[in-house]
N, C-alpha and C positions, 0 to 999 in steps of 0.2 A: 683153708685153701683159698688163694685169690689168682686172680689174674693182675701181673705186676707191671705199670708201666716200664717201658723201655726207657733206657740213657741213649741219647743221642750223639752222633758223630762230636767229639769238640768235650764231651765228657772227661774229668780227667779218670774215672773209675775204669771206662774205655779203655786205658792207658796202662794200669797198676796189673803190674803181675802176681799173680792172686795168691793168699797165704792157701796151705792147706788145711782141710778139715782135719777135727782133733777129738771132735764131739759126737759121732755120729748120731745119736740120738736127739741131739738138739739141732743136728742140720734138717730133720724128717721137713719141719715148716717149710724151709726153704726148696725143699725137696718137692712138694707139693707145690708152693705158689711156680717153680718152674715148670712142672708139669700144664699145670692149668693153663700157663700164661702160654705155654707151645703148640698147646690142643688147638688155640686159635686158628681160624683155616689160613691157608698158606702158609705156614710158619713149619720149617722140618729142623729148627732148634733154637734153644733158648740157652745163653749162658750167665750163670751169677752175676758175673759183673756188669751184666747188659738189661739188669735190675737193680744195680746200686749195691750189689753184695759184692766184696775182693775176696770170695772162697772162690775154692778149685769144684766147681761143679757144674753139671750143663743136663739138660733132658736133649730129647732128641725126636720127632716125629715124621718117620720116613715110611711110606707104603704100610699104614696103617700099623706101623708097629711103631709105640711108644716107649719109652724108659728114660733112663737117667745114667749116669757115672756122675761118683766123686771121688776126688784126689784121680784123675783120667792123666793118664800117659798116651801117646800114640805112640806104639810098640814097633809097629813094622807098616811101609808104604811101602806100592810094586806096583809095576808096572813103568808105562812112557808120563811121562807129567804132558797132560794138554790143558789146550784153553778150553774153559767150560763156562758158560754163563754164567754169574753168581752175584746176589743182592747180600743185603746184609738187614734188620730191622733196624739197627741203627744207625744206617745209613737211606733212610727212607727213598726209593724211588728213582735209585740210581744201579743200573748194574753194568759188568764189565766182564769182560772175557779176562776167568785169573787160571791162571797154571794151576792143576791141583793130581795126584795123583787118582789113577781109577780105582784104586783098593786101600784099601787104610783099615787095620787094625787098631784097637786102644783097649786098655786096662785100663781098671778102676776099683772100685768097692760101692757095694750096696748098702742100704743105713744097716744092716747089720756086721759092717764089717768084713763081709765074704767079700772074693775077689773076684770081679765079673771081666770078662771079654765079651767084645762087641767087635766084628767083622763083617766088613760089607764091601760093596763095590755099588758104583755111579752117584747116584742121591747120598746113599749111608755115608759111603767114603768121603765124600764131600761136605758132609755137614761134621763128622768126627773131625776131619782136619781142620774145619771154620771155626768150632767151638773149642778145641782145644789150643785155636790161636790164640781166643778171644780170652783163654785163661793164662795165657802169656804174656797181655795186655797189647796183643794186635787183633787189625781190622782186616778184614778181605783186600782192602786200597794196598796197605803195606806190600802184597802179593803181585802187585800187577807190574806187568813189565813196565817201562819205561816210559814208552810212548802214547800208550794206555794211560798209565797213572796220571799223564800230563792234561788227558782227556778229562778223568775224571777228577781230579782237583779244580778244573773248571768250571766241570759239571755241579760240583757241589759249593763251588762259592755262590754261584747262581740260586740256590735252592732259597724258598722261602724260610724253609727252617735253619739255615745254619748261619751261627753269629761270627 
């Protein structure tokens, strides 16, 4: 188990919508170094390809409950879509008011192949839908209205880190 640097905004792995897992047993590594890398404090998810891996898998650490999905679908959203604050680790140090549902379900499987559900609301729902973008190969930015986005495209050419 490691803790795994982050890819940063500008990544093209950022970008690639992620093969699914085939292997379960040989994703366990990857399964681990995600966990570990989200235990970090302030971090309520972690997805593969926001480590450099184009699989379908993500952890997740919200109100002290941790886990994982792989091969994750988001099944069913409900509710009003509002604006919520939301960062991204790959986006270092920028955040923006994005539309996101207040409930979000998602399926998945656990390394042993059983089929897990995960249902939340506030935090949960909002990191289920952030990380299952993330295996879509989008960013929280792609999400923001219009006017917003214009905000933070500026916001992040300005950033020391972004080339």
């Amino acid at each position: 188990m490691a803790v795994r640097e982050i890819r940063l905004y500008g990544d093209p792995v950022l970008r690639t919508v992620c093969d699914e897992v085939t292997d379960f047993a040989a994703a366990k590594t990857l399964v681990d170094d995600l966990i570990e890398t989200t235990k970090l404090p302030g971090r309520a998810g972690v997805a593969a390809p926001q480590i450099g891996v184009p699989l379908r898998a993500f952890s997740y650490n919200v109100n002290g409950q941790v886990g994982y999905l792989i091969n994750p679908v988001l099944v069913s959203v409900s509710g009003e879509k509002t604006l919520v604050e939301e960062g991204c680790l790959s986006v270092p140090g920028l955040w923006h008011l994005t539309p996101r549902f207040p409930e979000a379900t998602a399926e998945g499987f656990n390394l042993f192949g059983e089929k897990v559900i995960i249902s939340g609301e506030g935090l949960l729902a909002q990191a289920l839908q952030h990380e299952c973008d993330h295996l879509d190969g989008k960013v929280y930015l792609d999400r923001l209205e219009i006017d917003e986005r214009r905000v933070a495209m500026r916001k992040l050419r300005e950033t020391d880190w972004f080339i």
